[in-house]
N, C-alpha and C positions, 0 to 999 in steps of 0.2 A: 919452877921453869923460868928460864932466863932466854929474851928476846931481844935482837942488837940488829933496828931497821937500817937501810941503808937505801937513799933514792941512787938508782942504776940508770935510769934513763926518766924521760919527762913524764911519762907514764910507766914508769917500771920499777917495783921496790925488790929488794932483797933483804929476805929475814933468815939471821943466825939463830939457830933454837938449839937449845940446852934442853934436857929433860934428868928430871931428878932420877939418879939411880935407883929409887925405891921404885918408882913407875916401870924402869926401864925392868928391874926384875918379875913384878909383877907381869908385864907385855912378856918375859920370857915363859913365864909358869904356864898362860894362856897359850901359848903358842908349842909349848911340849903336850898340853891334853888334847890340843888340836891334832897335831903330827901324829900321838902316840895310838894313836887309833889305828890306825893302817901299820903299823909297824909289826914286822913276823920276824924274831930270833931265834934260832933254835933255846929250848932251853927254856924260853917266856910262852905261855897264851898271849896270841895276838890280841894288842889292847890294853898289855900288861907290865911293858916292858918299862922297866924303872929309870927314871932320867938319867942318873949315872951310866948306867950300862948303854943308852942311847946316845948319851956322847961321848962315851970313850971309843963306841962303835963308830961312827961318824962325825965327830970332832961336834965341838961346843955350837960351830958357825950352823949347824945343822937347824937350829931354831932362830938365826938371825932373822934369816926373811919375813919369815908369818911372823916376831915380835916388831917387827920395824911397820910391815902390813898395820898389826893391831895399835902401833905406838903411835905413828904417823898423823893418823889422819885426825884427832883429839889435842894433840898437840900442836897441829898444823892451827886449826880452828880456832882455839884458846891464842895462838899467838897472832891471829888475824885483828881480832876481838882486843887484845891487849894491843897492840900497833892502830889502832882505828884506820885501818882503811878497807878500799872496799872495791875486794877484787873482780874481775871482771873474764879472769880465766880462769881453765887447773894450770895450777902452780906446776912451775916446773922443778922437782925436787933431785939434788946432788948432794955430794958429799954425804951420806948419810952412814954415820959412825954407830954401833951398839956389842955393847959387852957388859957381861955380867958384876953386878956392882959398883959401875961406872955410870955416872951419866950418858945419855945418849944425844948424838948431836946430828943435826942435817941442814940445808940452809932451801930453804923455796924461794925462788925467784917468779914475778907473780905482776901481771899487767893489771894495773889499779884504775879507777873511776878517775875520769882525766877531770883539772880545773876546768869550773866554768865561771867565768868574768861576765855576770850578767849588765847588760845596760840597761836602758829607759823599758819599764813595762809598766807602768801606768800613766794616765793622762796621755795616752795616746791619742792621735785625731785618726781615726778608724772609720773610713764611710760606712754607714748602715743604710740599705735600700732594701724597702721591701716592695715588689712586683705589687702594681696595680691588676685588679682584679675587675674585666671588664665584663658585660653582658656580651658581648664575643667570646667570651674564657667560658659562662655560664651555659652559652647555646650549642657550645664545641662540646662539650661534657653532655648532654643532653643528647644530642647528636649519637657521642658513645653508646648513649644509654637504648637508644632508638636500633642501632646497630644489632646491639647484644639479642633483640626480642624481632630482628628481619626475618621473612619466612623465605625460601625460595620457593617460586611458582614455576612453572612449564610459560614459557614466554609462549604469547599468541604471533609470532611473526619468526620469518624461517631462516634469517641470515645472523650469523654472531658477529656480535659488535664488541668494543670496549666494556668494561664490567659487569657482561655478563658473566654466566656460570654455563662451561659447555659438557657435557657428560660424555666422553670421549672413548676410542680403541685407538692404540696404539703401538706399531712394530718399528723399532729402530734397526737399522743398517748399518755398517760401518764396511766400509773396500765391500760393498755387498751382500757381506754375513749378518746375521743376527747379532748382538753382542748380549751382554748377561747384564740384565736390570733394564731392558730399553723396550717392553715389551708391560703392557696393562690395557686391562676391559674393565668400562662403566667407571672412567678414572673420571670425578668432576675437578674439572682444572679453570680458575676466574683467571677470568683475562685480565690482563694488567696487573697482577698481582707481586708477577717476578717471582712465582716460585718455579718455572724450568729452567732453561738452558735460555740464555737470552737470543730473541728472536724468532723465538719457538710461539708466541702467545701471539705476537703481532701478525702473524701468517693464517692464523685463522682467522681474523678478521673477513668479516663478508660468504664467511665459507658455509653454504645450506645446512640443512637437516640433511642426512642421508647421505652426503657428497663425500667420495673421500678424497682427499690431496695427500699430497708427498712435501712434506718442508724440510727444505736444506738448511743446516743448523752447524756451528762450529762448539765444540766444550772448551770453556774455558784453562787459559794455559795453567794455571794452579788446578784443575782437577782430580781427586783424589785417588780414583783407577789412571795410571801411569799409561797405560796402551791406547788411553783417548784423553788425556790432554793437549788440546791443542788441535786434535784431529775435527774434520769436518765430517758428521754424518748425515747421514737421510731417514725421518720417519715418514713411514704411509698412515696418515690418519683419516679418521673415519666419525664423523661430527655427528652422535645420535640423539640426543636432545639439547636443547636450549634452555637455561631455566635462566629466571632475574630476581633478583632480591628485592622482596616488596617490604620496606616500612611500615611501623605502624603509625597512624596519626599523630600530632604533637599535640595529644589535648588533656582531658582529666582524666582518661581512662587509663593512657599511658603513666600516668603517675599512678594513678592504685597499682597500675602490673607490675613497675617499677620498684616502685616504694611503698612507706608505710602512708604515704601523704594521700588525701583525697582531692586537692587540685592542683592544678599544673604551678599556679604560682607558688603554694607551700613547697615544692618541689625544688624550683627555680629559687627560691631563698635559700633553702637548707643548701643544695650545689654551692650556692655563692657565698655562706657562711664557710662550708668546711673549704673550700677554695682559699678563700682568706688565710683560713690559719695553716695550713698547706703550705702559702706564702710566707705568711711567718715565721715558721717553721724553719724554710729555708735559708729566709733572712736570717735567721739568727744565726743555725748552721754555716753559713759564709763569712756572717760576720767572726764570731769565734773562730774559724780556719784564717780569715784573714789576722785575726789579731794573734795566733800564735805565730803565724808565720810571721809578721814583723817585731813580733816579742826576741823569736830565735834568729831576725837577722841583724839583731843588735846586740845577740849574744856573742863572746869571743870564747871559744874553743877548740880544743885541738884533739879531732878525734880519733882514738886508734881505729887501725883498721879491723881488730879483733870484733869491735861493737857493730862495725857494717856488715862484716860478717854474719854475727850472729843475727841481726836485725834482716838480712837476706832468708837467713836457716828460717826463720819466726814467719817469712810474708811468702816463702815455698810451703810451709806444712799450709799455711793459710788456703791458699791456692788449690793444695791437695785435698782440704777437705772440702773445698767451695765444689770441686770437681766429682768430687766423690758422690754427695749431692745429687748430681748431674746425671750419675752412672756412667762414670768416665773417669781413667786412672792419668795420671801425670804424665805417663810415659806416653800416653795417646792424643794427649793434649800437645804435647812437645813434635809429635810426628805429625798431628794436622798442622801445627805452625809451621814446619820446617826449620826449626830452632832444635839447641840443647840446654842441659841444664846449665854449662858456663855459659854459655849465650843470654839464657833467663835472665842468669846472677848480674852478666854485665848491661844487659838494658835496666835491671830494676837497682845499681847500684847508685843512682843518685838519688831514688826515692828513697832509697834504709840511709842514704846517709842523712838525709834534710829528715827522716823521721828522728833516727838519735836525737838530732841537734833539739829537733823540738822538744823531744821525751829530756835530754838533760838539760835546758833551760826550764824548762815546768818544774821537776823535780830540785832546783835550785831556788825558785821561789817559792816551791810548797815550804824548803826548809827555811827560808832566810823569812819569810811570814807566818812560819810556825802552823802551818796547815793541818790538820791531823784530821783524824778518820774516826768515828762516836760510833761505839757497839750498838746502837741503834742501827745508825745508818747501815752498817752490815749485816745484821738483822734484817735489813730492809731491803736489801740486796740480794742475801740468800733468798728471801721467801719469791722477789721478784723474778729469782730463776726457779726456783720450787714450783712457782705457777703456770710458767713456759714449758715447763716436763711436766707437768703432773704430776709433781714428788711431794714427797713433806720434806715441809724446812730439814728436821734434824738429818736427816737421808743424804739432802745434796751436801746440806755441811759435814757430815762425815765421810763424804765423796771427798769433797774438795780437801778436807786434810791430810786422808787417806793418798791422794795422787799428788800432794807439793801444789794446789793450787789454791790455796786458802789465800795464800799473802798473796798472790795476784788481785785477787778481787779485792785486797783492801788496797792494796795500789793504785786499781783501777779507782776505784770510790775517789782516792787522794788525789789524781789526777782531775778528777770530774770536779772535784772543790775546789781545785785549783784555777781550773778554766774559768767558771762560776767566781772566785775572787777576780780574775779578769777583767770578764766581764763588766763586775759592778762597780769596777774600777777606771774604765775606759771607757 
């Protein structure tokens, strides 16, 4: 096979490909046992018909296509692999020439991995701060925890106030009618909470056991029923019990129901150890984000728009499955925003672009420091997802090979030793 690159634009090569007529006959033989199946002559059992007689019937070009299909894509790849570079679309292939005992010939023009001119990434000056960790931080968490084990009681006094819990009936109105969803008995709804309609929580205030009132209420103008956004309704409610949320003590007994701890201080340390490293945690996580991003804003490159593309297709499927999740499809996410999918593409278009930048400035230092990836550590990776599913190692690993995601996870590893050489660099 014979390969003749040619740079076409800044990111754009073009390759002439020769293929030896021995292959190119071979792609033909493959491509008449293919064809010859379906073929009915009189005169032949279908299946049977002899290549001679199949292209004196239909002319020779009758197997051009499925040999060029079968020649193509082997050839195309071997001449990727021999031109070293590293394309970043499907090739767009023309001219493609094939005849029997001739070489075959085709040229793919084909968007390549653009240069990256990396600048300064080490010896960076990179603030690292990590968040102090105050017995304020520890008492607010405790607080949490106090929360989680509240009982609600029947309040001994007859007016609702601010944060209580009011156990309610309710009919809404709209121009005088009922409307559909406006309507619940025995609903308990905390006051101040903001989960109604806003102004709707603040109206009960002071309102007795037993009493009913009417509150005048507007829905909000993004409401998701279209026939009452915006519109001003009236419910009649009807206040049947009071209850409050009684805490339990801040003492030692609340750490045993708590935790594993049997005094309140052993409790109060452990909060304020795992607090700690929570923080650091963070800190480190910021720091690393800060330092790629000034890694990649002293990168120079020029990125096609094909990578933001794809890097948009990659953070949409993300999205879908975060949604999915959720029990909620894309298309319903898009309808509660009031957005489409080109809308999506063009608000998150400068996030996939500052991601590439970063992903091809990382991937330039993994190569130019020789970073690579130890069958251990992927070892160590599969089994660390084997244990998140519940699988055995060999399982997910022949998952991953099975769907093209193998070399992802050693990317992703390369990446992560990458960051880590960073780090212990800056």
């Amino acid at each position: 096979m014979k390969v003749n690159k040619e740079q076409i634009g800044e990111n754009e090569v073009k390759l002439d490909v020769e293929v030896d007529a021995e292959e190119v006959n071979n792609a033909l033989d493959q491509a008449y046992k293919k064809i010859v199946k379906d073929v009915e002559i009189d005169g032949f059992r279908k299946g049977k018909v002899p290549r001679g007689v199949l292209e004196a019937r239909y002319g020779e070009e009758v197997l051009h296509k499925d040999a060029l299909d079968i020649l193509i894509p082997k050839a195309y790849s071997e001449a990727v692999e021999e031109s070293e570079i590293e394309p970043i679309s499907q090739p767009d292939i023309v001219d493609a020439f094939i005849e029997k005992d001739k070489p075959a010939t085709f040229t793919a023009e084909v968007e390549t991995q653009p240069e990256v001119n990396l600048g300064e990434y080490t010896d960076l000056d990179i603030e690292d701060e990590t968040e102090e960790i105050t017995e304020e931080d520890v008492m607010n968490e405790l607080e949490n925890r106090r929360e989680k084990f509240a009982e609600l009681k029947v309040a001994d006094r007859e007016e609702v106030k601010d944060e209580d819990f009011a156990i309610i009936d309710f009919d809404g109105y709209h121009n005088g009618e009922p409307f559909e969803g406006g309507s619940g008995e025995e609903y308990t709804l905390e006051i101040g909470s903001g989960t109604f309609i806003p102004g709707f929580e603040e109206q009960l205030i002071g309102v007795k056991v037993g009493e009913e009132v009417e509150v005048d209420v507007t829905f909000p103008e993004e409401y998701h029923a279209d026939n009452l956004a915006g519109e001003g309704v009236t419910f009649k409610v009807k206040v049947k019990e009071i209850k409050e949320k009684v805490l339990p003590e801040l003492d030692d007994e609340l750490a045993k129901e708590v935790s594993d701890f049997e005094t309140l201080d052993e409790l109060k340390e452990d909060i304020s150890s795992t607090l700690k490293e929570e923080a650091g945690q963070r800190a480190e996580n910021e720091f690393a984000n800060n330092l790629i991003e000034t890694v990649a804003g002293n990168t120079e490159v020029n990125i096609p728009e094909t990578m933001i593309e794809n890097e948009l297709d990659t953070m949409m499927q993300g999205m879908q499955q975060r949604l999915q999740q959720q029990g909620m499809d894309f298309d319903q996410y898009l309808e509660m925003t009031g957005t489409d999918e080109e809308a999506f593409r063009s608000q998150h278009k400068s996030e996939a672009e500052k991601r590439v930048k970063s992903n091809l400035a990382l991937e330039a230092i993994a190569e130019k420091e020789g970073i690579e990836v130890t069958d251990e550590e992927i070892e160590n990776k599969i089994k660390e997802i084997a244990e998140a599913q519940d699988q055995e190692p060999d399982m997910i690993k022949a998952f991953l090979q099975m769907q093209g995601q193998y070399d992802s996870v050693v990317d992703s590893i390369k990446m992560e030793n990458t960051i880590d050489f960073l780090i212990e660099n800056n």
